[in-house]
N, C-alpha and C positions, 0 to 999 in steps of 0.2 A: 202197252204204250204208257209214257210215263207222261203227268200231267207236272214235272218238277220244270220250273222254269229257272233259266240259269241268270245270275243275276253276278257281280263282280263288282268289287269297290277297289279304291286306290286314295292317295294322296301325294302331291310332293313333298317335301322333306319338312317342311316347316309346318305343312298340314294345314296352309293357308287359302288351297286349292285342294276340292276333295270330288271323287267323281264317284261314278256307279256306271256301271254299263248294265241293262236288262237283254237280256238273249244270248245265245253262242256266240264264242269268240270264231274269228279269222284267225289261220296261221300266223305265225309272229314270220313278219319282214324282217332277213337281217341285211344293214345294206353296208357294205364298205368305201364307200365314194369319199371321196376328202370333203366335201363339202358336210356332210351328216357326223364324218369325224371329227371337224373342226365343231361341230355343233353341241357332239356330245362331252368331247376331250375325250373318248377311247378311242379303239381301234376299229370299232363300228355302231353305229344304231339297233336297235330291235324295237320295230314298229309294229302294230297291230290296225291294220285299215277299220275302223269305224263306222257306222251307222247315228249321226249326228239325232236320229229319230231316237237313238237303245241306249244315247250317254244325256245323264244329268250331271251337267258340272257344275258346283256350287262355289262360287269363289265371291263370299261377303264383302273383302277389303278391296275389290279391284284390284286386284293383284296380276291378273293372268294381261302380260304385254305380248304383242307381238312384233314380230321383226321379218323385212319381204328380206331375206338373204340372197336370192335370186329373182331375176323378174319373172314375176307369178307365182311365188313360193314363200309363204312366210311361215315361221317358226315362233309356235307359243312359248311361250316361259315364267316363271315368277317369280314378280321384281323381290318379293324379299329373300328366296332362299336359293334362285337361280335354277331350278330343277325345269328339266324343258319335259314341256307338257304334250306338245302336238305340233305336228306338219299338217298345213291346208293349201292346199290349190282351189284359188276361186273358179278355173275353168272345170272343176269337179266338184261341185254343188251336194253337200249332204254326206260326205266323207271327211274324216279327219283319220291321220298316221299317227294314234295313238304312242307315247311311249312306253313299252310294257314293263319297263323296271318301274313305274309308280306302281300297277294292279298290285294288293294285298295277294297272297299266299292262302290256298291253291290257285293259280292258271290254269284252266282248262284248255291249254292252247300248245301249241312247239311252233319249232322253225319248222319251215320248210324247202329253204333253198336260201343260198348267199348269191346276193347281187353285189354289183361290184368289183371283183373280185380283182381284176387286173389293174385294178389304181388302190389296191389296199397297201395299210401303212405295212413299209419293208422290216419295222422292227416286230412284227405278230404275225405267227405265222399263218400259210396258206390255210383254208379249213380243210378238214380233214375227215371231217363225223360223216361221212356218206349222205350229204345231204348236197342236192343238182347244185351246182355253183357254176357260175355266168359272168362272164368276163368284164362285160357291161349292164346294161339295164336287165333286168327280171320280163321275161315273155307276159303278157296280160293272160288272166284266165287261171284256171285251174296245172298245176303240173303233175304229170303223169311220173310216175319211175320208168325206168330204161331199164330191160334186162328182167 
């Protein structure tokens, strides 16, 4: 048994917002819904559900804004270098949808399954890496492989 505890650092791009996560990662979320694409200007998201308990985010300037883009859903970001930081739903208390392109190099982590999939942009294509892809929302819970 290993007593190594996993620990993960990040920043956004201007390094004006810096975090750490302590403990194992969650599967990276990848979500293709136009709303997470308009969010990010790619062809999808990759989100990392959180433990608000296991993230220290240090952001000195006040930097980190958010924005409700839906009702009940807002989106972190930072005003100076624009880099989105996090999805929070307040009706889910103690979770944030990390973005996994901030985490530094190694991730401990992969995809696990594309949601979205039947409203993704027409110009990227369908995914294809053998990982479950879901028409619409992502099932809650753990996913099993088929087959």
């Amino acid at each position: 048994m290993s007593d190594h505890i996993s620990i993960h650092a990040g920043s956004c791009l201007c390094g004006g917002v810096r975090l750490r996560i302590t403990g194992p990662l969650a599967p990276v979320q990848v979500c293709h819904c136009v709303s997470c694409r308009k969010a990010q200007g790619t062809p999808f998201a990759t989100n990392i559900p959180v433990d608000t308990a296991a993230l220290q985010l240090q952001d000195d300037h006040g930097l980190v804004e958010e924005y409700e883009s839906t009702p009940g859903k807002l989106r972190a970001f930072c005003r100076r270098c624009g880099s989105p930081i996090y999805s929070r739903r307040p009706d889910t208390p103690g979770v944030l949808r990390l973005r996994a392109g901030l985490l530094d190099e190694p991730v401990a982590s992969a995809p696990d399954a594309h949601a979205f999939v039947g409203s993704g942009a027409g110009w990227w294509p369908r995914p294809d890496d053998g990982l479950p892809c879901f028409e619409g929302a992502r099932p809650p819970g753990p996913l099993t492989r088929q087959g």
